[in-house]
C-alpha positions, 0 to 999 in steps of 0.5 A: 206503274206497269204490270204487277206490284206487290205491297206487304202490310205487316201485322198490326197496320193498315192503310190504302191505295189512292188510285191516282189515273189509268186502269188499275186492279187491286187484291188486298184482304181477299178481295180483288177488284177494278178500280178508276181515278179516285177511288180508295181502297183499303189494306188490312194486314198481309199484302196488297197487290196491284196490277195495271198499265200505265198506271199511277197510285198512292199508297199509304200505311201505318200502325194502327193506333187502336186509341180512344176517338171522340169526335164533336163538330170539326174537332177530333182527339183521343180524349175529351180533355183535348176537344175542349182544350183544342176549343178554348184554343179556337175561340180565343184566335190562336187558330187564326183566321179560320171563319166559314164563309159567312151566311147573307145576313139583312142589315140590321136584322138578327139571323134566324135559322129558316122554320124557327121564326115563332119558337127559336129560343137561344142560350147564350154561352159566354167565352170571354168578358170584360167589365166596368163598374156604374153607380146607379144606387148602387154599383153596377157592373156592366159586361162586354161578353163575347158568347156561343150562341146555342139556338134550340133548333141546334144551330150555333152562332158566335158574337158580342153582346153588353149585359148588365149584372145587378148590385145583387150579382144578378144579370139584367140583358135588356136593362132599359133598352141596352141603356149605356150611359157613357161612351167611355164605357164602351171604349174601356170594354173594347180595348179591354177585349183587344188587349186580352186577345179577343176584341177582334174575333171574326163572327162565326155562323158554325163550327 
């Protein structure tokens, strides 16, 4: 771009000016001023004006929407019904393989946010199940769940865990041990989840 450049913004948008390289100066909203590679600067309605030499620089607009912005972790929607419709997608894979690069964990240990050792409490959330039924004085069902983790320190962690639920409906997490008395039962719960979609979703320490 050389010398001078005018750029109209009709009423009702907004946008901005990336600057791209080499010396350039805007006036957009009343204000002028200098700007370097990188910087961004934004348009309201009326005109921006750049000037510089040698110049290159992006410049975008569009309507401005005035809608409803709700915003949780990385999702943003006009409406809450979106978020969670946008989460279920997420957790059930259709996002693909989007998984954060995943914190060095111990083998073997559980991860445990640092300065939380002695109070970290965690409820988990289940997403998916699967399920088997045991006779052992009655019948048993016995649950693969695929879970969000919610610590109390506001950390969140995603995975798999067996619990075991009562004859009585109630659930028994750490029934002796996480006794499973037949491999069998493992297997059905694991093809279970793959077939529905779920057996195979990367942990995930956040999102």
């Amino acid at each position: 771009m050389d010398d001078v450049v005018d750029f109209p913004v009709p009423a009702g948008w907004t946008g901005i000016v990336y600057a791209v390289d080499g010396s350039l100066r805007v006036a957009a909203g009343g204000d002028e001023q200098a700007v370097g590679p990188g910087a961004v600067v934004g348009m309201r309605e009326g005109a921006a004006r750049l000037t510089g030499s040698g110049a290159h620089a992006l410049v975008m607009a569009r309507p401005i929407l005035n809608q409803p912005l709700v915003i949780q972790g990385m999702y943003a929607m006009s409406r809450q019904e979106a978020i969670d419709a946008a989460k279920r997608r997420f957790h059930s894979g259709e996002f693909g393989d989007v998984t954060p690069y995943p914190k060095k964990l111990n083998p073997g240990k559980p991860y445990v946010p640092a300065g939380t050792e002695h109070d970290l409490a965690v409820t988990p959330v289940p997403l998916h199940q699967a399920t088997v039924r045991h006779y052992d004085e009655g019948w048993w069902n016995l649950h693969l769940q695929y879970c969000r983790y919610e610590y109390n320190n506001a950390e969140i962690a995603y995975g798999y865990h067996f619990v075991w639920e009562n004859p009585d409906g109630s659930e028994e997490p750490y029934r002796l041990g996480g006794y499973i008395p037949y491999a069998d039962y493992i297997a059905t719960l694991l093809e279970t989840a793959r077939t529905e979609g779920w057996g195979t979703i990367p942990s995930r320490d956040s999102f």
